[in-house]
RODO-122505 format. One record per residue: residue number from 1; y, z negated, x negated of N, C-alpha, C, CB in turn. Coordinates in steps of 0.05 Angstrom, whole numbers. Each point is the difference from the previous one (the first is absolute). Glycine has a CB too. Layout:
<nodes>
(NUM, (Y, Z, X), (Y, Z, X), (Y, Z, X), (Y, Z, X))
...
</nodes>
This chain:
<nodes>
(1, (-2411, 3023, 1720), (13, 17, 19), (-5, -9, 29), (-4, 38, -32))
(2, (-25, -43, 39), (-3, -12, 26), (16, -30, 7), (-46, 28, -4))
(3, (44, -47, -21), (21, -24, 9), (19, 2, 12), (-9, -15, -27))
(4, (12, 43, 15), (37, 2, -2), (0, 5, 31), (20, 28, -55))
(5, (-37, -7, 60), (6, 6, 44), (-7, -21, 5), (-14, 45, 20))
(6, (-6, -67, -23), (-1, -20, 17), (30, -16, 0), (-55, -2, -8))
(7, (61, -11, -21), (22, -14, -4), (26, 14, 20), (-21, -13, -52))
(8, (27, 38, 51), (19, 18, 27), (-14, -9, 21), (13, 46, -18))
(9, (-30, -41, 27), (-7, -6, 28), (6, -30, 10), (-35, 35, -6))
(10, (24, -56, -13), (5, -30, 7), (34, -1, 7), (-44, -22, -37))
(11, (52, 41, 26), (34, -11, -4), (10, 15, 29), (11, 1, -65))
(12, (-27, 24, 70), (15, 8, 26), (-13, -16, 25), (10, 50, -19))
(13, (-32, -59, 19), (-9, -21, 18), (17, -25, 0), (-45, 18, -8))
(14, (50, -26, -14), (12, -27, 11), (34, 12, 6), (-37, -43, -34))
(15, (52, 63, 27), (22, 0, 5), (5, 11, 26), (8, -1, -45))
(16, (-31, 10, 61), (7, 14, 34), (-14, -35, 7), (-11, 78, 9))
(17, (-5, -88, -18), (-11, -24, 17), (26, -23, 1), (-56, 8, -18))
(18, (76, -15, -9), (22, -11, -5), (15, 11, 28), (-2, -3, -57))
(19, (10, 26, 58), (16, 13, 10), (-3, -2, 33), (1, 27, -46))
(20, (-29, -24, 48), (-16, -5, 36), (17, -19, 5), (-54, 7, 1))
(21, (38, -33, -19), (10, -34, 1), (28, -1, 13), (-25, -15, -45))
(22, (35, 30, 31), (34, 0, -11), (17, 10, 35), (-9, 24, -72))
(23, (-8, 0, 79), (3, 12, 25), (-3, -16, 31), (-17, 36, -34))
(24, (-4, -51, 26), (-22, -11, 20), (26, -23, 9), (-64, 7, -24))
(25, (67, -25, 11), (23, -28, -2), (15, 4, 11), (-2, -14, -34))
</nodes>
């Protein structure tokens, strides 16, 4: 059960960090 929030969390981290990137350019 705890993987599972980490595994969500990694995924919303990299998709606002993608997205920063994505912004920033």
């Amino acid at each position: 059960m705890q993987n599972k929030h980490i595994a969500i969390g990694i995924l919303l981290i990299s998709l606002v960090f993608s997205g920063w990137l994505y912004w920033d350019s």
